[in-house]
mmCIF file as gemmi writes it, N, C-alpha and C atoms, coordinates in Angstrom:
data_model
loop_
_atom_site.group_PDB
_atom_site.id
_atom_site.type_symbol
_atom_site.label_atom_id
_atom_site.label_alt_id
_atom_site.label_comp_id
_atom_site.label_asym_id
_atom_site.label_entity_id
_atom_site.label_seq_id
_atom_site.pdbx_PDB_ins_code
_atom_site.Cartn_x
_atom_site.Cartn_y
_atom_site.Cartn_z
_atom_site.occupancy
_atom_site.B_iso_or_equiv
_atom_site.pdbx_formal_charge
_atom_site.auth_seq_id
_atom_site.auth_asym_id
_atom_site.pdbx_PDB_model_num
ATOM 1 N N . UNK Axp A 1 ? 70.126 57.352 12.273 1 0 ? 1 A 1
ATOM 2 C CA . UNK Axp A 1 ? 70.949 57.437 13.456 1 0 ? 1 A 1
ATOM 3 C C . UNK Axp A 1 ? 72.434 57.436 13.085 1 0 ? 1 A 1
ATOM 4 N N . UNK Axp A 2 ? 72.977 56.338 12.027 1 0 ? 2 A 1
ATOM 5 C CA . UNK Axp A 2 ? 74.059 56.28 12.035 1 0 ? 2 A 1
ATOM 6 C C . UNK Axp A 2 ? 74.496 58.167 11.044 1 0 ? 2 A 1
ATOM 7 N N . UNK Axp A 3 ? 73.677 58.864 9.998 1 0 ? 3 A 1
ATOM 8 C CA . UNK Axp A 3 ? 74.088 59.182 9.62 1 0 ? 3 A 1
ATOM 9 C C . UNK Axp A 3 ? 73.991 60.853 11.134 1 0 ? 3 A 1
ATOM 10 N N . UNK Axp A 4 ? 73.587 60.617 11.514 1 0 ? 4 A 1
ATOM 11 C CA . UNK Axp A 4 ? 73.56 61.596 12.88 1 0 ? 4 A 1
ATOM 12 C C . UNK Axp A 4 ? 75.018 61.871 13.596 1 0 ? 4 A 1
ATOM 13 N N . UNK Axp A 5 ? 75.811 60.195 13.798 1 0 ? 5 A 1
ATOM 14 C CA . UNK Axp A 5 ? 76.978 60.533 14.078 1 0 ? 5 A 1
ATOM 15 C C . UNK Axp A 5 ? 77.956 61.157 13.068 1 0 ? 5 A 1
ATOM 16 N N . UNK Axp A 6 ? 77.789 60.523 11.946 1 0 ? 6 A 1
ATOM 17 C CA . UNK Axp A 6 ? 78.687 60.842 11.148 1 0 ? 6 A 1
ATOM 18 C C . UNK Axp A 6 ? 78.558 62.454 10.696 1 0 ? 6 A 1
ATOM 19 N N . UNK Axp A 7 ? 77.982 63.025 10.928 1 0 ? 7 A 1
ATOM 20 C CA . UNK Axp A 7 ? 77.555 64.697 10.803 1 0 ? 7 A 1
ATOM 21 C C . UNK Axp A 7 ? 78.32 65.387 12.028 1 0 ? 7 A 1
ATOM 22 N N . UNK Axp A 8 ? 78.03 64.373 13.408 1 0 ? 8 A 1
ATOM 23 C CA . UNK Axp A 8 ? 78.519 64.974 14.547 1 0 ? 8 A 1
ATOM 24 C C . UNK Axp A 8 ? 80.455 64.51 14.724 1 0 ? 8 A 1
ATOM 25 N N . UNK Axp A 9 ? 80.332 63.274 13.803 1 0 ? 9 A 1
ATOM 26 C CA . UNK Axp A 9 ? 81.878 63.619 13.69 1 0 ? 9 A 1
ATOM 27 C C . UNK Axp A 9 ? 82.946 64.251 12.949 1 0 ? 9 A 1
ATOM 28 N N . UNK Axp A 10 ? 81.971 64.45 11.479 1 0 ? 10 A 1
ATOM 29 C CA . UNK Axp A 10 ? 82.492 65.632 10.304 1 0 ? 10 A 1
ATOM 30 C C . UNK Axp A 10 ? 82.938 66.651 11.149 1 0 ? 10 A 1
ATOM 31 N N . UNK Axp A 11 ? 81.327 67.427 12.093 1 0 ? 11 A 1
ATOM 32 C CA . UNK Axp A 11 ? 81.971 68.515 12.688 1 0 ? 11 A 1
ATOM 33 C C . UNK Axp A 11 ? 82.744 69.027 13.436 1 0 ? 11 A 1
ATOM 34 N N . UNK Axp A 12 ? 82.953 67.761 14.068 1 0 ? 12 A 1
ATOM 35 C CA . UNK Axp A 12 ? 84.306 67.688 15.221 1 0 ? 12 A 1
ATOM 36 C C . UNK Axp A 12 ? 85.618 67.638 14.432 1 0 ? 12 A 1
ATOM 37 N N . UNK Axp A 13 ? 85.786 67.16 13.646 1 0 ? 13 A 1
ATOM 38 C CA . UNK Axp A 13 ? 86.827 67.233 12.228 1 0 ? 13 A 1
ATOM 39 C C . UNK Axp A 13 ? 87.463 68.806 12.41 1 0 ? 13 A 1
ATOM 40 N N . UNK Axp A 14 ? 85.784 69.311 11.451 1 0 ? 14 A 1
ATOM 41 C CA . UNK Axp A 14 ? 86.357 70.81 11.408 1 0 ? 14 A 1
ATOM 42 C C . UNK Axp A 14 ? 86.576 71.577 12.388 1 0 ? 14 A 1
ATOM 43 N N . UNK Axp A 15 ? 86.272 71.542 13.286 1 0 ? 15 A 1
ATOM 44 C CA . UNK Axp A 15 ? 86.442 72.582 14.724 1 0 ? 15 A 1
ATOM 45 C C . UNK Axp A 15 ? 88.11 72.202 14.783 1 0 ? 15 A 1
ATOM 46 N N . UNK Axp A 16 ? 88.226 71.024 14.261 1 0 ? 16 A 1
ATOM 47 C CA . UNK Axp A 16 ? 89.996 70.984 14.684 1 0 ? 16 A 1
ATOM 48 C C . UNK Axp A 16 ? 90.804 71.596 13.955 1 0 ? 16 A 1
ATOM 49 N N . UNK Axp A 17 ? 90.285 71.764 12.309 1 0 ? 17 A 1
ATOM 50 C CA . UNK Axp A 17 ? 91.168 72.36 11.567 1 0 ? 17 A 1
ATOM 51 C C . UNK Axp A 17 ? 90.634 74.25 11.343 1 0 ? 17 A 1
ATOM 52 N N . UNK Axp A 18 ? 89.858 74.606 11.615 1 0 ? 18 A 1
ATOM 53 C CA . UNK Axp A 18 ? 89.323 76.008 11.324 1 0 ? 18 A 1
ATOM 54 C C . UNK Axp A 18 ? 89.929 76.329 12.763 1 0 ? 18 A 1
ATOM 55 N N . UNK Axp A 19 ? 90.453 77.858 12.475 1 0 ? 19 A 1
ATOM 56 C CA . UNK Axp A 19 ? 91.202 78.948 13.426 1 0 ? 19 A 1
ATOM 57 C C . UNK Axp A 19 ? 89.488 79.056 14.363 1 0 ? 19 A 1
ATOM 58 N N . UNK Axp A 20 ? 90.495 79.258 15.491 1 0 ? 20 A 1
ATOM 59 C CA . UNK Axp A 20 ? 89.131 79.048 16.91 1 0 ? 20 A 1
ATOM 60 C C . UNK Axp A 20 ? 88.576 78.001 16.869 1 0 ? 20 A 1
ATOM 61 N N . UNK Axp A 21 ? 88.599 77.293 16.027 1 0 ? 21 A 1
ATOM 62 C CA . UNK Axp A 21 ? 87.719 76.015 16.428 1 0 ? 21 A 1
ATOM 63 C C . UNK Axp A 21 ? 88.025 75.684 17.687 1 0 ? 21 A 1
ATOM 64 N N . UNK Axp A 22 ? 88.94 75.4 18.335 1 0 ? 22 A 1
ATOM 65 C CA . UNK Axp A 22 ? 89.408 75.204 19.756 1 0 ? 22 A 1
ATOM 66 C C . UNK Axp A 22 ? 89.536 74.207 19.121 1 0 ? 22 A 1
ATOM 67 N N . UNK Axp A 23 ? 91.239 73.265 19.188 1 0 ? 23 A 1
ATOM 68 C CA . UNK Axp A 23 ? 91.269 71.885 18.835 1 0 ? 23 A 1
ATOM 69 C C . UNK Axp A 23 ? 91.429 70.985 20.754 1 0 ? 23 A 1
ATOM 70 N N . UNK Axp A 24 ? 91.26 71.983 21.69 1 0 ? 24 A 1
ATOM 71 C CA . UNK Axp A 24 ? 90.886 71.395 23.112 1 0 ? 24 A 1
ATOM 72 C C . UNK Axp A 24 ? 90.374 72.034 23.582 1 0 ? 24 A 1
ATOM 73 N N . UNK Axp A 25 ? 88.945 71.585 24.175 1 0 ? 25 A 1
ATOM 74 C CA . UNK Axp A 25 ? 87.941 72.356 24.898 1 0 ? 25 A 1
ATOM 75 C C . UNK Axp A 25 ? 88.645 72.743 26.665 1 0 ? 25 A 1
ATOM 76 N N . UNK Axp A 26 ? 88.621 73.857 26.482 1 0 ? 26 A 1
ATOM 77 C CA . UNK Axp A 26 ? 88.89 74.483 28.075 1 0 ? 26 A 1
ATOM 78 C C . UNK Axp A 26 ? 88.116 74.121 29.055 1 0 ? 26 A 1
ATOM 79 N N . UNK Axp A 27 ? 88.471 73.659 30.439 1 0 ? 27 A 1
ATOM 80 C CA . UNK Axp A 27 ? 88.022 73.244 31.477 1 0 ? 27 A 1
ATOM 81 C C . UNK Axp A 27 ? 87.778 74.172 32.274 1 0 ? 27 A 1
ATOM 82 N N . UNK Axp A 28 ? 86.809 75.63 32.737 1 0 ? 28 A 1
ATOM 83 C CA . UNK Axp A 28 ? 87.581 76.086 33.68 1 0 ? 28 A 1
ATOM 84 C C . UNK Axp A 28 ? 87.004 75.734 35.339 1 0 ? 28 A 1
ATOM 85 N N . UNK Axp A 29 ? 87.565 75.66 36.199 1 0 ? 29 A 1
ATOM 86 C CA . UNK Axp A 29 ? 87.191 75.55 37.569 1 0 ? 29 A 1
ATOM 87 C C . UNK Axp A 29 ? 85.869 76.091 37.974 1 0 ? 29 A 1
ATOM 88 N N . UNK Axp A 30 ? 85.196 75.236 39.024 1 0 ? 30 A 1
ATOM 89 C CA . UNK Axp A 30 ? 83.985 75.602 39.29 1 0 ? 30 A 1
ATOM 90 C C . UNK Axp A 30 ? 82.758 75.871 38.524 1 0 ? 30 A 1
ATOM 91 N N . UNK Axp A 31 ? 83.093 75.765 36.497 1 0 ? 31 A 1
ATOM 92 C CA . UNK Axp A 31 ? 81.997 76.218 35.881 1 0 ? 31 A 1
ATOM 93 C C . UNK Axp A 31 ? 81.557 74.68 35.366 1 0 ? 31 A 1
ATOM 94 N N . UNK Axp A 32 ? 80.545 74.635 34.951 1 0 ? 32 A 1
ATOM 95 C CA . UNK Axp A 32 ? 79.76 73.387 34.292 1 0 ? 32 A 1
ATOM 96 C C . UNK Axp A 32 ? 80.228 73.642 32.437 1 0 ? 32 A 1
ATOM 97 N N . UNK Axp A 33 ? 80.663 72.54 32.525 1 0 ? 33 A 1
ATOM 98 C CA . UNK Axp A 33 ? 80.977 72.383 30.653 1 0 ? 33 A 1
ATOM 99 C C . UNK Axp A 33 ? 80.021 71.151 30.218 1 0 ? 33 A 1
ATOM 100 N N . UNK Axp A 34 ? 79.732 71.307 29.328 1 0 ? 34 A 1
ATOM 101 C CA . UNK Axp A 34 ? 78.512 70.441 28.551 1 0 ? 34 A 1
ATOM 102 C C . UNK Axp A 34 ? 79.573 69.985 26.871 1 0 ? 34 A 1
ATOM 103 N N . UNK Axp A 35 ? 79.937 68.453 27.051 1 0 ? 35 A 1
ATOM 104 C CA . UNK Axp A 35 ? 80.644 67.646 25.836 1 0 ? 35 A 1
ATOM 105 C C . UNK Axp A 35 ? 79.521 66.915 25.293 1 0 ? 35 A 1
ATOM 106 N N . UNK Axp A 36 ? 79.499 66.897 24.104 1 0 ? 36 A 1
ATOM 107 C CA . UNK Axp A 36 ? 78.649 65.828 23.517 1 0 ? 36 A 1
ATOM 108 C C . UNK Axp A 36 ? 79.611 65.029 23.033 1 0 ? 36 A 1
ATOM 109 N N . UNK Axp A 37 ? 79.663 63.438 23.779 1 0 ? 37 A 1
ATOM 110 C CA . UNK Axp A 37 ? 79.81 62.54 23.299 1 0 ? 37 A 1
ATOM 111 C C . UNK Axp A 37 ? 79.891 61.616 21.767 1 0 ? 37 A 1
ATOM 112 N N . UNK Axp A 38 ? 80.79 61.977 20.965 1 0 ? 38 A 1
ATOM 113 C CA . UNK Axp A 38 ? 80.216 61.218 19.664 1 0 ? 38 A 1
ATOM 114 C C . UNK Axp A 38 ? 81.104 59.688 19.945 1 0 ? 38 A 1
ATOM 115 N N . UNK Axp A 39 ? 80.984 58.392 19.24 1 0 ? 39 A 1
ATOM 116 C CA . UNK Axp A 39 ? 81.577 57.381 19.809 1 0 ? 39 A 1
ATOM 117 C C . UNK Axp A 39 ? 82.591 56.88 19.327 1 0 ? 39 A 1
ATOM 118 N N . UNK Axp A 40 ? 83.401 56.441 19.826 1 0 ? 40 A 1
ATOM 119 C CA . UNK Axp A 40 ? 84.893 56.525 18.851 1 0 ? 40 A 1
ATOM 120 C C . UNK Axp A 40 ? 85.116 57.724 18.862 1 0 ? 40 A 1
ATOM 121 N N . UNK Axp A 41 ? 85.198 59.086 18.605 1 0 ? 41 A 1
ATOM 122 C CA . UNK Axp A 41 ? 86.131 59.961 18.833 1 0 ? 41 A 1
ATOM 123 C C . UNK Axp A 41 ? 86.305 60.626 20.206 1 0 ? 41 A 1
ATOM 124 N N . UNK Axp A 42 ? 87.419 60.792 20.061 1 0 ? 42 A 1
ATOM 125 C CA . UNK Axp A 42 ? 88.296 61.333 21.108 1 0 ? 42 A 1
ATOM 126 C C . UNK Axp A 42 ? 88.059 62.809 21.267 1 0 ? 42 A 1
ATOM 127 N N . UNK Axp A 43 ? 87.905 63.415 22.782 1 0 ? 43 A 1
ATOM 128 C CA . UNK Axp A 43 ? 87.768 64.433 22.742 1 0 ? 43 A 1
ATOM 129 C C . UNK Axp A 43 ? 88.655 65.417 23.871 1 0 ? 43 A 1
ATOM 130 N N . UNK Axp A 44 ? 89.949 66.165 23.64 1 0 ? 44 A 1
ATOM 131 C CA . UNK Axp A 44 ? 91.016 66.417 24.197 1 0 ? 44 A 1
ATOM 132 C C . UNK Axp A 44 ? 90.121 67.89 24.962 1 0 ? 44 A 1
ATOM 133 N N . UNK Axp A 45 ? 90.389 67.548 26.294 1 0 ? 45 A 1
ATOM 134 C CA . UNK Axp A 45 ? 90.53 68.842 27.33 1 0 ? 45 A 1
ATOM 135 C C . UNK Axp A 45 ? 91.611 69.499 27.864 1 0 ? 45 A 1
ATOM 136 N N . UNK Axp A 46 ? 91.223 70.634 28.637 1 0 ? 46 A 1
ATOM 137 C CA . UNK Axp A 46 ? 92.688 71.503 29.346 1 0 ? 46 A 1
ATOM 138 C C . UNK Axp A 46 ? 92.063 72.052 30.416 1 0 ? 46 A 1
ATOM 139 N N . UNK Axp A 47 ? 92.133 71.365 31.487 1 0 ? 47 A 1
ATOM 140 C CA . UNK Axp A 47 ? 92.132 72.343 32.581 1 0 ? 47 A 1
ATOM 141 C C . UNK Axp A 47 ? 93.468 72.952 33.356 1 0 ? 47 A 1
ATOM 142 N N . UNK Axp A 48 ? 93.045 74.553 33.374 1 0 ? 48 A 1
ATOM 143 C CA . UNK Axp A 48 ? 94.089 75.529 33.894 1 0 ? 48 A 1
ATOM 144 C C . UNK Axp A 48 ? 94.207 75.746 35.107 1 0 ? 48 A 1
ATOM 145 N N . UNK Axp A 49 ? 95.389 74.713 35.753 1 0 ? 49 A 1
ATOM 146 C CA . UNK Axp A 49 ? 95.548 74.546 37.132 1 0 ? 49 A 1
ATOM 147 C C . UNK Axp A 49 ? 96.678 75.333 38.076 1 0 ? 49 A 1
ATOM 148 N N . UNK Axp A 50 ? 96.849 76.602 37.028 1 0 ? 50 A 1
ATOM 149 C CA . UNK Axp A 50 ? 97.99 77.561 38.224 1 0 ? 50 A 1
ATOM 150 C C . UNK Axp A 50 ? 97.472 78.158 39.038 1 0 ? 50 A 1
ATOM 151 N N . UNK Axp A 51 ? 98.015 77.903 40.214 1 0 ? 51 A 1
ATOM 152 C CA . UNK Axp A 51 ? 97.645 78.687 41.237 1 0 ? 51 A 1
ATOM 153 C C . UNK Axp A 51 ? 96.673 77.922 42.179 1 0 ? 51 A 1
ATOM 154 N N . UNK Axp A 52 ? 95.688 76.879 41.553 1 0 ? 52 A 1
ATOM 155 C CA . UNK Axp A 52 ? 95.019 76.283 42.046 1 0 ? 52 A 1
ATOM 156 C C . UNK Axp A 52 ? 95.335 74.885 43.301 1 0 ? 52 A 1
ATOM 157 N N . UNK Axp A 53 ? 94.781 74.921 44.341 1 0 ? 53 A 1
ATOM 158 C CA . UNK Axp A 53 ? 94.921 73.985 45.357 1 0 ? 53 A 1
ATOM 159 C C . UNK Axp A 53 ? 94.23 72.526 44.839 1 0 ? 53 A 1
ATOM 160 N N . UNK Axp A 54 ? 94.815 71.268 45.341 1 0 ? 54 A 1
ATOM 161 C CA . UNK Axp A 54 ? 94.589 70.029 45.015 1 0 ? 54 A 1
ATOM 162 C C . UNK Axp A 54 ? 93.173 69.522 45.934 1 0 ? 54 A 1
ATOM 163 N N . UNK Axp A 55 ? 92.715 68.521 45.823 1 0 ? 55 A 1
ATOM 164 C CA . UNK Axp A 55 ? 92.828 67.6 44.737 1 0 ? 55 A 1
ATOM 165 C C . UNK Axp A 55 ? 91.718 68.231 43.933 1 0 ? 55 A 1
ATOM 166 N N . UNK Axp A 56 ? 91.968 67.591 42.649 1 0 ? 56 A 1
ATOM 167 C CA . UNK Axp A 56 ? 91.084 67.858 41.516 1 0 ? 56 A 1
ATOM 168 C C . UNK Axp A 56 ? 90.118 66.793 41.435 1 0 ? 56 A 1
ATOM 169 N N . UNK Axp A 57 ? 88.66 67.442 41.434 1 0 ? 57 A 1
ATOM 170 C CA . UNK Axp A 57 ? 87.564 67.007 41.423 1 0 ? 57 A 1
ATOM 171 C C . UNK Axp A 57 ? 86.867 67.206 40.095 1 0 ? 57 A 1
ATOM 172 N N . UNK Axp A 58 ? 86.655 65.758 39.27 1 0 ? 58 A 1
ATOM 173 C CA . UNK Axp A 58 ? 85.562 66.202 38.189 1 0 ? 58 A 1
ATOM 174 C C . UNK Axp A 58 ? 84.508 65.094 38.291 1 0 ? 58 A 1
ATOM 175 N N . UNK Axp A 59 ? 83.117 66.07 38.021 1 0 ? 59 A 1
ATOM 176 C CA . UNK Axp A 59 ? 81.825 65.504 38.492 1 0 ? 59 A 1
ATOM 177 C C . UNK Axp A 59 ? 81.364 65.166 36.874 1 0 ? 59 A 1
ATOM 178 N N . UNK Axp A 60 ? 80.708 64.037 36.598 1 0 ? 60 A 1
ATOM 179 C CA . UNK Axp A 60 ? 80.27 63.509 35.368 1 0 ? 60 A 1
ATOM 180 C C . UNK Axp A 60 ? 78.784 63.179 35.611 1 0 ? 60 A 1
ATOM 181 N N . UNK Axp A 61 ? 78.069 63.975 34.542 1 0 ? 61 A 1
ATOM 182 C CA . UNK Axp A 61 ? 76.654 64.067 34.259 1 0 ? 61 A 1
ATOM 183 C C . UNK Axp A 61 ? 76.217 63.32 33.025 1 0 ? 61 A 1
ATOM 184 N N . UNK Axp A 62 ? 75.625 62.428 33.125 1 0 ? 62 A 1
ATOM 185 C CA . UNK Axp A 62 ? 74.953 62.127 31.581 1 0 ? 62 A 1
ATOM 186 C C . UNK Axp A 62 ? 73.193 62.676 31.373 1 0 ? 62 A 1
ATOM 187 N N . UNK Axp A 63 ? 73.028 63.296 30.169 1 0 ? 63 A 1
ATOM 188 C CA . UNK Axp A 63 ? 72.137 64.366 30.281 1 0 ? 63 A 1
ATOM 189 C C . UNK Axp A 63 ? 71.089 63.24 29.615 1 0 ? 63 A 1
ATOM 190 N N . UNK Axp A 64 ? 71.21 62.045 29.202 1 0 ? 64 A 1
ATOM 191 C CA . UNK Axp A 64 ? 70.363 61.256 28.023 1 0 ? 64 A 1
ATOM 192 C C . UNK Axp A 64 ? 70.397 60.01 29.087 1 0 ? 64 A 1
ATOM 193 N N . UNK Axp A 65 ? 69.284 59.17 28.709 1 0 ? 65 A 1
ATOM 194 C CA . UNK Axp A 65 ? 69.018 58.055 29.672 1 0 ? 65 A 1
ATOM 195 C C . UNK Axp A 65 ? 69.739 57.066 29.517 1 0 ? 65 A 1
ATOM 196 N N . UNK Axp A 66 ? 70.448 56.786 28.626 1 0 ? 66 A 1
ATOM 197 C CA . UNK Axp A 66 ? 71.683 55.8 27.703 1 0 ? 66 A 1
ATOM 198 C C . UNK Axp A 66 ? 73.192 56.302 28.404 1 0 ? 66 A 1
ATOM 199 N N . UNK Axp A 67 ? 73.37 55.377 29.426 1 0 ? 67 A 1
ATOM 200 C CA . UNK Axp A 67 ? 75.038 55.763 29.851 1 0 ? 67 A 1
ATOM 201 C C . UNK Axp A 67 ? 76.08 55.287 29.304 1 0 ? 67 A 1
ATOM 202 N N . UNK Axp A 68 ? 76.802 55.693 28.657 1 0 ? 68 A 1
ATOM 203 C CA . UNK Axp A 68 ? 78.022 55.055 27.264 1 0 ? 68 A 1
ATOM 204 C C . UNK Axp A 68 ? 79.029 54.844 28.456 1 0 ? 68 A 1
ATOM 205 N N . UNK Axp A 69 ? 79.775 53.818 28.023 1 0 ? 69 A 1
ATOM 206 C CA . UNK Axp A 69 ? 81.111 53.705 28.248 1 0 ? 69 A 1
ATOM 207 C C . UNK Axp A 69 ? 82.157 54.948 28.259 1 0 ? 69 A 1
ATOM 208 N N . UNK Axp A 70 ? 83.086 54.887 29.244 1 0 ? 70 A 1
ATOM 209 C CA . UNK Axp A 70 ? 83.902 55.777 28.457 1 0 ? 70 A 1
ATOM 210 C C . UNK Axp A 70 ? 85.368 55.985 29.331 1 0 ? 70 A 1
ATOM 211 N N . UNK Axp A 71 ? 86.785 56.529 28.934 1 0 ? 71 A 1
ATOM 212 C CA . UNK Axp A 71 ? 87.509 56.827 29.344 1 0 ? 71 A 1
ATOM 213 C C . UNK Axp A 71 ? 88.059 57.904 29.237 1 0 ? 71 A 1
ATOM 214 N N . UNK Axp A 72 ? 89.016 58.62 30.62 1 0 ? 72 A 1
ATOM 215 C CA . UNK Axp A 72 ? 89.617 59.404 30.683 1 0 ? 72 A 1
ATOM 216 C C . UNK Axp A 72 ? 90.968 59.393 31.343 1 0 ? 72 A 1
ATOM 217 N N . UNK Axp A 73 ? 91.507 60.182 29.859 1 0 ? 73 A 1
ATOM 218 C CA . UNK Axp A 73 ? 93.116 60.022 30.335 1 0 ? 73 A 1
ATOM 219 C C . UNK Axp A 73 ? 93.509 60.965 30.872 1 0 ? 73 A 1
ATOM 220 N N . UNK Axp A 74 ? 94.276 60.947 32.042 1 0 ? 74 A 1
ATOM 221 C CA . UNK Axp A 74 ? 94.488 62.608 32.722 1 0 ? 74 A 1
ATOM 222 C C . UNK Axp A 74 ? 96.412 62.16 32.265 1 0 ? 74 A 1
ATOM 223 N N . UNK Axp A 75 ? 97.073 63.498 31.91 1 0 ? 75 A 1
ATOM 224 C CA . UNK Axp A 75 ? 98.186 63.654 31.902 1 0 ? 75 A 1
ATOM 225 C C . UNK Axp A 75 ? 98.286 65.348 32.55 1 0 ? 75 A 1
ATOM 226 N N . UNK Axp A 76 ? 99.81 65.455 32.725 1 0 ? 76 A 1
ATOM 227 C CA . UNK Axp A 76 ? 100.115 66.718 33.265 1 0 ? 76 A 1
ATOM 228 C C . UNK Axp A 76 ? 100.965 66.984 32.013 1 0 ? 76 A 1
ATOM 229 N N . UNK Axp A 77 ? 101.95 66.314 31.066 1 0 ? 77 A 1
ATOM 230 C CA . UNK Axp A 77 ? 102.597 66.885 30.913 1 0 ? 77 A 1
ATOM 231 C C . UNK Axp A 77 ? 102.449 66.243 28.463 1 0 ? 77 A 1
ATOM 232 N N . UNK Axp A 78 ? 101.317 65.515 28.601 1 0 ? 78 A 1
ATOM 233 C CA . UNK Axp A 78 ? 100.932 64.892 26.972 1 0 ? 78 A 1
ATOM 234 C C . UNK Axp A 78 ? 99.793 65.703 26.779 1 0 ? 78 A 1
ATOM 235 N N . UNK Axp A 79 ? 99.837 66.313 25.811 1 0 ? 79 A 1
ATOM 236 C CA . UNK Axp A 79 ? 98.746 67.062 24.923 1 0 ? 79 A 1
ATOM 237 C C . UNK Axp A 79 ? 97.57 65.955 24.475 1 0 ? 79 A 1
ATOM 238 N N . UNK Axp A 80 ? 97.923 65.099 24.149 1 0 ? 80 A 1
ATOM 239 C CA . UNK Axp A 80 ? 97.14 64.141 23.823 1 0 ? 80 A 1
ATOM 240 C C . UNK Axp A 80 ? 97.456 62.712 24.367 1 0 ? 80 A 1
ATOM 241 N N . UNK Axp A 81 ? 96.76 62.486 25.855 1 0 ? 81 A 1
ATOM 242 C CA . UNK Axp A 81 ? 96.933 61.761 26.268 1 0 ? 81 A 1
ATOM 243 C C . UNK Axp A 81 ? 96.13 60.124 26.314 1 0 ? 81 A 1
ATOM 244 N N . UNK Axp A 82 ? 96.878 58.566 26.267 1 0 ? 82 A 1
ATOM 245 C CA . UNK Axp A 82 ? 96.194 57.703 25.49 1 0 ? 82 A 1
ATOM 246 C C . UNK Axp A 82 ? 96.044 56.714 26.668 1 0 ? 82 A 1
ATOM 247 N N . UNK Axp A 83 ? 96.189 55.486 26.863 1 0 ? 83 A 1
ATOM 248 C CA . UNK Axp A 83 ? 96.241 54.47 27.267 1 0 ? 83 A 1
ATOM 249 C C . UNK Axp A 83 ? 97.799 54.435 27.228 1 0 ? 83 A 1
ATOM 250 N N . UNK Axp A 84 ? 98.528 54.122 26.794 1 0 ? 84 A 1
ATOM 251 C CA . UNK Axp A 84 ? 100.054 54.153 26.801 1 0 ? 84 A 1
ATOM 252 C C . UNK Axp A 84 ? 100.918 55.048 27.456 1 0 ? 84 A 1
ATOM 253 N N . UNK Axp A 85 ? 100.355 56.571 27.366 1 0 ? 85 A 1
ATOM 254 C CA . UNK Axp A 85 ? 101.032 57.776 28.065 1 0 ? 85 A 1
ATOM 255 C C . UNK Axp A 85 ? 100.243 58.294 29.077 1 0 ? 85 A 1
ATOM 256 N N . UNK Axp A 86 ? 99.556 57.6 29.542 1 0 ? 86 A 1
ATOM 257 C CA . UNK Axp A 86 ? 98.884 58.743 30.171 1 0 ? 86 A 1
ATOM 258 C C . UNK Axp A 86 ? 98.893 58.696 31.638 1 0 ? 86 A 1
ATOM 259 N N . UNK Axp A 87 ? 98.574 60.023 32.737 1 0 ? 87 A 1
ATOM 260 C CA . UNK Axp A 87 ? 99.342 59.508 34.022 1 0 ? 87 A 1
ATOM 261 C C . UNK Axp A 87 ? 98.026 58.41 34.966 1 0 ? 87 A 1
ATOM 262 N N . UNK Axp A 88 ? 96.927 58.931 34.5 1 0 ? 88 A 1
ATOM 263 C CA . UNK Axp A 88 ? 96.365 58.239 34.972 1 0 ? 88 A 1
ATOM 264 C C . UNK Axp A 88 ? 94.903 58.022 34.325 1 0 ? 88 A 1
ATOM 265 N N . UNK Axp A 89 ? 93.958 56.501 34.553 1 0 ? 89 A 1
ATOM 266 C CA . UNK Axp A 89 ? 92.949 56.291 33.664 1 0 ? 89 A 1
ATOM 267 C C . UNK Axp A 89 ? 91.638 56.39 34.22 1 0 ? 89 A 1
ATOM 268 N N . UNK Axp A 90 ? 90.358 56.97 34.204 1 0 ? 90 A 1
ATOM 269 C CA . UNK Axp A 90 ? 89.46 56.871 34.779 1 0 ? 90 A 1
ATOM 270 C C . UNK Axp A 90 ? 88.469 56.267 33.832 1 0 ? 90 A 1
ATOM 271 N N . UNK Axp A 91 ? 87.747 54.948 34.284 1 0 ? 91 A 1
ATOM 272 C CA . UNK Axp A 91 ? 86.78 54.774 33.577 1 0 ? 91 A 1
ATOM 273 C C . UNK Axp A 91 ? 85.38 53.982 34.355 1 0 ? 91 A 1
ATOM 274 N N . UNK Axp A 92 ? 84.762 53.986 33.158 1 0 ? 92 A 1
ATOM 275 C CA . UNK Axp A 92 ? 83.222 53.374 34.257 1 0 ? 92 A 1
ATOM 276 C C . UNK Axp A 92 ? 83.117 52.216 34.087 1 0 ? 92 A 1
C-alpha cells in the first residue's frame, strides 16, 4: 500500500516537470473531472471563469468507500493557493 502511494506521488512529480504534463489540472464548467487523491500532496486547479455568471458551484464525489479529509483553497488572484493566502477555505 504504502509503496502504491509513493508511485502515485513519483508520478505526480513528473506530470509537473514534463512539457504537457499540465502542472494545473483545468476545471471546465458543467463537465465532471475525476482527481485522484494521493495524501499529502497538493493538487493545483484552474477554473476558467470569463464570461461566466456567479455563484460558483463545485460538487464533490468520492468514488471509494474511505472519505479522506481534505482542503480547498480557492484564490482569484495566487497560483498556488495555501492556508495563509488564500481567499477562501473549504473543508470537511
Amino acid at each position: 500500500m504504502k509503496a502504491d502511494k509513493e508511485i502515485k506521488q513519483i508520478k505526480h512529480q513528473v506530470s509537473k516537470v514534463i512539457p504537457n504534463g499540465g502542472y494545473h489540472k483545468v476545471l471546465m464548467p458543467n463537465a465532471t473531472t475525476s482527481l485522484d487523491l494521493i495524501e499529502d500532496t497538493p493538487i493545483f486547479c484552474k477554473i476558467k471563469l470569463q464570461d461566466m455568471r456567479g455563484p460558483l458551484k463545485l460538487y464533490i464525489e468520492f468514488t471509494s468507500q474511505t472519505e479522506a479529509d481534505f482542503k480547498i483553497y480557492i484564490s482569484d488572484k495566487i497560483i498556488e493557493p495555501s492556508e495563509v493566502n488564500s481567499l477562501f477555505i473549504i473543508q470537511n
